[in-house]
GUTIKOL-639660 format. One record per residue (C-alpha): residue in three letters; x, y, z. Coordinates in pm, 1 decimal, m for minus. Layout:
N
+------+----------+----------+----------+
! vovo !       c1 !       c2 !       c3 !
+------+----------+----------+----------+
!  ala !        X !        Y !        Z !
...
+------+----------+----------+----------+
//
This chain:
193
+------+----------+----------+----------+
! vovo !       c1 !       c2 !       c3 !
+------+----------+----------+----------+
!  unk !    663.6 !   m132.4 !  m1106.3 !
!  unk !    473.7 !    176.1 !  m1202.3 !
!  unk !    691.1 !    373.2 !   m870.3 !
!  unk !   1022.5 !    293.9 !  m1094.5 !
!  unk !    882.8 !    318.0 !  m1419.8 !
!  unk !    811.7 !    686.3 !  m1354.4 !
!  unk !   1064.7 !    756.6 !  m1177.2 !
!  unk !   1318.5 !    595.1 !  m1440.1 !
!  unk !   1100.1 !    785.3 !  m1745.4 !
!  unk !   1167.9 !   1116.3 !  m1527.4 !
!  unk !   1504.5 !   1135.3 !  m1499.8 !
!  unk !   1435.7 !   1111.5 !  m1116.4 !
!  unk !   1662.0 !    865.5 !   m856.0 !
!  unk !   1548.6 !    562.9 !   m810.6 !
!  unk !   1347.3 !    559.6 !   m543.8 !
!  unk !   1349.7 !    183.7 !   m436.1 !
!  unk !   1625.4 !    m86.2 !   m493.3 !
!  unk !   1562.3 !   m384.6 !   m661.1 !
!  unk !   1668.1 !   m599.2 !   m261.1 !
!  unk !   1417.1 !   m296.5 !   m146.5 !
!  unk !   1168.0 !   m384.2 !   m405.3 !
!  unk !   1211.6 !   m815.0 !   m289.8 !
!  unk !   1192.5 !   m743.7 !     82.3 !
!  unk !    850.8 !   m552.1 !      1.2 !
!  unk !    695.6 !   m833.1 !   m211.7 !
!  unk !    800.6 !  m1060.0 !     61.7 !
!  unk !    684.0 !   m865.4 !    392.4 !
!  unk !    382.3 !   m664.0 !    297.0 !
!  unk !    220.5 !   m883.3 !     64.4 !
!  unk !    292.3 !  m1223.0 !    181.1 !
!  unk !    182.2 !  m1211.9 !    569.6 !
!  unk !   m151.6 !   m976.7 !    453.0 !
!  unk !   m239.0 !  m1256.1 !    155.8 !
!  unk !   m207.6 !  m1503.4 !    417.2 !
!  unk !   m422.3 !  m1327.8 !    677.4 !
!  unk !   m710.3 !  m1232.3 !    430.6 !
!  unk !   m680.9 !  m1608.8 !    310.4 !
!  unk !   m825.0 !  m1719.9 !    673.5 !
!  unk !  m1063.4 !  m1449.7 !    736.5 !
!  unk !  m1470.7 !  m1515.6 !    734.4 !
!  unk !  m1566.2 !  m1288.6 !    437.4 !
!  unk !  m1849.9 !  m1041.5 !    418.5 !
!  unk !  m2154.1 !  m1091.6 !    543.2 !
!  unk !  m2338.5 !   m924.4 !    272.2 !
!  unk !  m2188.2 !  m1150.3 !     48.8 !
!  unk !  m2511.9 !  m1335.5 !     27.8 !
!  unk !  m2753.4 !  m1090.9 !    m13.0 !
!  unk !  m2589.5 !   m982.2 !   m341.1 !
!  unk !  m2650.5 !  m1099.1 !   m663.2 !
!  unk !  m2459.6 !  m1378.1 !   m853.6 !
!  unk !  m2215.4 !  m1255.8 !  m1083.3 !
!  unk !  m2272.3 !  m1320.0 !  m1458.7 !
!  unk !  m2080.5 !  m1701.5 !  m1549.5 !
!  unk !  m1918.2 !  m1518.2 !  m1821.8 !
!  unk !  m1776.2 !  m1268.1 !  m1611.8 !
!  unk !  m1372.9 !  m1350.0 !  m1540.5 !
!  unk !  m1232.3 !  m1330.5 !  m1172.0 !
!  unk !  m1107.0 !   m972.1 !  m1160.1 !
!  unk !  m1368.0 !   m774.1 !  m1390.7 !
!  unk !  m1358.2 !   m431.8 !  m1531.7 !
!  unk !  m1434.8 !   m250.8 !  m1229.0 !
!  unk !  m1146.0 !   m452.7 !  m1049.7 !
!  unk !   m926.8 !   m379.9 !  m1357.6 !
!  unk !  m1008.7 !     m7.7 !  m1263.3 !
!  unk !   m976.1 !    m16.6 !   m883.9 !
!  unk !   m603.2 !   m146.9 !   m945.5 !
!  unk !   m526.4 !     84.0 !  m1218.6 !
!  unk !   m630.5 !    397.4 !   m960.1 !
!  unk !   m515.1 !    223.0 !   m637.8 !
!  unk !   m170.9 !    149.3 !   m815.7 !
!  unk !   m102.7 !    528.9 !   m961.9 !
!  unk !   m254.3 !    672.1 !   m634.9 !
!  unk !     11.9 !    477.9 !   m432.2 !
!  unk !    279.2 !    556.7 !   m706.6 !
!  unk !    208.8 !    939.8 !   m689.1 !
!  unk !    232.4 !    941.3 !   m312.1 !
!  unk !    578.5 !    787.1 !   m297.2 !
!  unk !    733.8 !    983.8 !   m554.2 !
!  unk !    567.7 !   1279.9 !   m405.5 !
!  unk !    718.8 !   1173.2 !    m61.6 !
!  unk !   1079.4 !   1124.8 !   m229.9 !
!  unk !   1063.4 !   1450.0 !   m409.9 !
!  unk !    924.6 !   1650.7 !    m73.7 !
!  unk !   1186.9 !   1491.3 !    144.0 !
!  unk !   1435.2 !   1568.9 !    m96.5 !
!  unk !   1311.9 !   1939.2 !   m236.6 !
!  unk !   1188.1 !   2085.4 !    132.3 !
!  unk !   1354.4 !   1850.5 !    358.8 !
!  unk !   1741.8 !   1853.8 !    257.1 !
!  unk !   1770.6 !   1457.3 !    239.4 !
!  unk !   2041.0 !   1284.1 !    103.0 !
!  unk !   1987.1 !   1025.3 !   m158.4 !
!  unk !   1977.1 !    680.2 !     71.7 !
!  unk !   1751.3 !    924.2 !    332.2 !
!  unk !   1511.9 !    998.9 !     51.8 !
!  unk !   1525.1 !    600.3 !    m50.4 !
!  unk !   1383.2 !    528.1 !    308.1 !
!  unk !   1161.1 !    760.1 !    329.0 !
!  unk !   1031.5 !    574.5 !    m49.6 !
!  unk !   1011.0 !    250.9 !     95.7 !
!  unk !    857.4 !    329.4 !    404.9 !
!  unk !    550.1 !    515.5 !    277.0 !
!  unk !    541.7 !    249.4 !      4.8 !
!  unk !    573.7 !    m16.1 !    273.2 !
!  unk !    305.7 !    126.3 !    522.3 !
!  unk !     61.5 !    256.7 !    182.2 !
!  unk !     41.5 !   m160.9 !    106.6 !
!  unk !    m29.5 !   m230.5 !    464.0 !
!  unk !   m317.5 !     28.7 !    508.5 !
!  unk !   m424.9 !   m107.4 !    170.4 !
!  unk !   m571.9 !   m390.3 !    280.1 !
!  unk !   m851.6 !   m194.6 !    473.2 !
!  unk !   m973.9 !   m126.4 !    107.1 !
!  unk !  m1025.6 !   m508.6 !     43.7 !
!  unk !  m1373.1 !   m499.1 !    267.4 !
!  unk !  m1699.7 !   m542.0 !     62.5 !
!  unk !  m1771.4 !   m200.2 !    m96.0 !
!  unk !  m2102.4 !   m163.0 !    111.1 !
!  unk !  m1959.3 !   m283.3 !    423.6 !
!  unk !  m1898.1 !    m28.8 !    730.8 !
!  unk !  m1573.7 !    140.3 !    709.1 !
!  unk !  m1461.3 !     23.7 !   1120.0 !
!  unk !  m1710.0 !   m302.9 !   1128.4 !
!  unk !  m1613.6 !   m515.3 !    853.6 !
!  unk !  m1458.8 !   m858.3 !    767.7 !
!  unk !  m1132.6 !   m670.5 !    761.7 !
!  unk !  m1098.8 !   m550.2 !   1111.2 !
!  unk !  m1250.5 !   m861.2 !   1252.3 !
!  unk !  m1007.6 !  m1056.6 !   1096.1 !
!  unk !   m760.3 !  m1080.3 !   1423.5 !
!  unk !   m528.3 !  m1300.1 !   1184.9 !
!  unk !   m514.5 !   m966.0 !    952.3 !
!  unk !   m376.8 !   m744.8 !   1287.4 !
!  unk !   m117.4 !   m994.9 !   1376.1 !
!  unk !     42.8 !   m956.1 !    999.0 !
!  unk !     29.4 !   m601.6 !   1018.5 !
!  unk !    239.4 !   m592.4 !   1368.9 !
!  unk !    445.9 !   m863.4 !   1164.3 !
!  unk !    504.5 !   m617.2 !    893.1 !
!  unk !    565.3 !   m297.7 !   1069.8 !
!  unk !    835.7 !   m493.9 !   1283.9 !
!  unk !    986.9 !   m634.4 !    967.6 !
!  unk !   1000.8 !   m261.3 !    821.8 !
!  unk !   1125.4 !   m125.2 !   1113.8 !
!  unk !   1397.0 !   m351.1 !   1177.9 !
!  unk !   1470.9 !   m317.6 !    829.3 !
!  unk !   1503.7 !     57.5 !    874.1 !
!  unk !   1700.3 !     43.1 !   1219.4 !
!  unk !   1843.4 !   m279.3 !   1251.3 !
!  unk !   2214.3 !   m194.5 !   1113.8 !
!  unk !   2320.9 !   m478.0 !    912.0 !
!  unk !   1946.7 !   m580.7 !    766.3 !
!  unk !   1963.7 !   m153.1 !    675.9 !
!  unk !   2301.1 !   m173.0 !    528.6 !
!  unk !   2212.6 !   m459.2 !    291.9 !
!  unk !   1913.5 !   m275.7 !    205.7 !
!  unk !   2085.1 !     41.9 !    161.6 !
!  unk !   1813.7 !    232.7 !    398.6 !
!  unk !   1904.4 !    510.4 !    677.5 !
!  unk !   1668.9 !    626.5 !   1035.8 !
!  unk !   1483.7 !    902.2 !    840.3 !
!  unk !   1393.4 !   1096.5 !   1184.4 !
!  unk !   1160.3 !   1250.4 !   1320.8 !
!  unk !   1067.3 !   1500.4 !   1036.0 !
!  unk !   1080.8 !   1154.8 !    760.9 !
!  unk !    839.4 !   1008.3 !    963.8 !
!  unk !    627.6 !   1308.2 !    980.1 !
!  unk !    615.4 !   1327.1 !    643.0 !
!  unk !    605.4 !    906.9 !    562.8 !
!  unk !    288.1 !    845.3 !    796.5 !
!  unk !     35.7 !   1071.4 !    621.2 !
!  unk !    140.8 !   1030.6 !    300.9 !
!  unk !     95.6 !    640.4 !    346.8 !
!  unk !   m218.2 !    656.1 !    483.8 !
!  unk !   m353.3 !    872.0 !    102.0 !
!  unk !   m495.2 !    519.0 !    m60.2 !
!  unk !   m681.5 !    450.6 !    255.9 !
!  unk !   m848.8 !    780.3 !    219.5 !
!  unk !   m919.9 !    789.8 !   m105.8 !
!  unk !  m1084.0 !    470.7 !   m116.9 !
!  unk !  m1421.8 !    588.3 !    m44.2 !
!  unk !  m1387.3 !    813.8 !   m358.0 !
!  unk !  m1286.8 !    553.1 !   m581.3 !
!  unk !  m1585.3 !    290.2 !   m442.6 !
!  unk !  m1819.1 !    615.6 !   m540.4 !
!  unk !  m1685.1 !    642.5 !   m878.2 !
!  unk !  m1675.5 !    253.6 !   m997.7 !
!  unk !  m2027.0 !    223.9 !   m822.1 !
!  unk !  m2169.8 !    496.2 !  m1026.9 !
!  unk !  m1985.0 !    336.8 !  m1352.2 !
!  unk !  m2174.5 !     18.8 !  m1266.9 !
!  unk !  m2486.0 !    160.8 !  m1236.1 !
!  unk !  m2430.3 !    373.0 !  m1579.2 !
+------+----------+----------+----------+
//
């Protein structure tokens, strides 16, 4: 929503279809839910304190964490769209992939930010969960074929971006899963203001 909604306020293309903005909902956050849904949890889970009875099921820090996760992911995707079409020369439906892809792969890398906050960045309950791996080769098949399968692409009005859209898709995707350590600093020092 807030990828359009900027975009739209702008004056910019828009950089993701409303088809585009279904096949998302359904791929990336369906097969991840699902995945997380069957995994063990943290282990530190129970060496933490109980949460306050009056406190709801997404709290302020949550709240916050979505807020930055949401305009971090927002700002990358626009930022892709604008470099691809700016420095790189793409046309319109070019510059529309190369949207939905980082989008696409950003919400897939995302969910390595759902581990406990205190939990070890490459030993967690996130990439233990095998369940969790098999929706992400799910999801980057259903993007790619969505990308280079030509009828599913024409339907979704999406082009091959090449070698240079990739190059420029696969960091820029990867910026939430980076900054996440930054934001688990901030809301933990909030918390313990």
């Amino acid at each position: 929503m807030l990828v359009v909604s900027l975009a739209t306020i702008s004056g910019a293309p828009l950089p993701l279809l409303p088809l585009q903005i279904l096949f998302l909902n359904l791929v990336t956050d369906v097969f991840p839910a699902l995945a997380l849904g069957v995994g063990e949890g943290s282990r530190l889970s129970m060496g933490q304190k109980p949460r306050p009875v009056t406190e709801g099921i997404l709290a302020r820090d949550h709240w916050i964490r979505i807020a930055v996760f949401g305009a971090v992911m927002a700002t990358t995707v626009l930022a892709a769209m604008a470099t691809s079409i700016y420095l790189l020369d793409f046309d319109q439906r070019q510059a529309v992939t190369v949207a939905f892809c980082t989008l696409a792969f950003a919400q897939m890398w995302h969910v390595f930010n759902m581990r406990d906050e205190l939990g070890r960045f490459f030993d967690n309950e996130i990439t233990r969960n095998r369940w969790l791996w098999a929706a992400l080769i799910i999801c980057l098949i259903l993007v790619l074929a969505a990308v280079y399968i030509p009828g599913l692409s024409a339907v979704l009005v999406l082009s091959d971006p090449g070698a240079s859209g990739w190059l420029l898709i696969l960091p820029a995707s990867f910026l939430p899963l980076a900054m996440a350590p930054l934001v688990n600093l901030v809301t933990r020092s909030r918390r313990n203001n």
